[in-house]
C-alpha positions, 0 to 999 in steps of 0.5 A, a space after each residue: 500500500 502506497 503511503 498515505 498523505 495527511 500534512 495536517 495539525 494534530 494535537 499529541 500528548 508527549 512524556 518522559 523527560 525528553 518530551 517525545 510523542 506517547 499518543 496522537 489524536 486525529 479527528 476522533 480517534 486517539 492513537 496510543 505510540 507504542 514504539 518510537 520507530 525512528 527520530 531525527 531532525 530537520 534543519 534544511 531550508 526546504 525546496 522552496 528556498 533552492 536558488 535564494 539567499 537563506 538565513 539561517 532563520 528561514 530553516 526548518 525546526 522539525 523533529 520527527 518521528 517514525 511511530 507504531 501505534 498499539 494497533 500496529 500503524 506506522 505513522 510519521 508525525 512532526 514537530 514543527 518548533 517554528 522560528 520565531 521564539 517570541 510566537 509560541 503559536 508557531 509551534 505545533 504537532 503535524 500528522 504527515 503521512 501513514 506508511 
């Protein structure tokens, strides 16, 4: 099965001294993380900003995790912490696709 996108907001509960994902809720379903798959970070620009003038400001701030939910789905979800510290508003949970 091809993977499926969502690229959409999700509100998620995140524990342990580290603060990583232990469950996710999309639309009315709640998903418990029962394996942290793989994490890593993504500090790039993106394809948008090929050819232009970067700041360091202008990169990504993500952390993402490849997730396995109880029910044995494989998810991959992010956490955008945005750039601009002064609008926490900025930051915020992404569902970006199911494998």
């Amino acid at each position: 099965m091809p993977p499926k996108f969502f690229g959409q907001e999700i509100q998620v509960t995140a524990g342990g001294d580290v603060k990583v994902p232990t469950a996710f809720k999309l639309a009315d379903h709640e998903y418990l993380i029962s394996e942290i798959v793989q994490e890593w970070q993504d500090h790039s620009f993106g394809p948008m900003a090929l050819g232009h003038r970067n700041r360091w400001w202008q990169r990504r701030h993500r952390n993402y995790y490849l997730v396995k939910t109880s029910e044995g789905e494989l998810f991959e979800i992010y956490y955008d912490r945005g750039t601009n510290l002064k609008h926490p508003e900025f930051k915020k949970w992404i569902l970006h696709r199911q494998l």
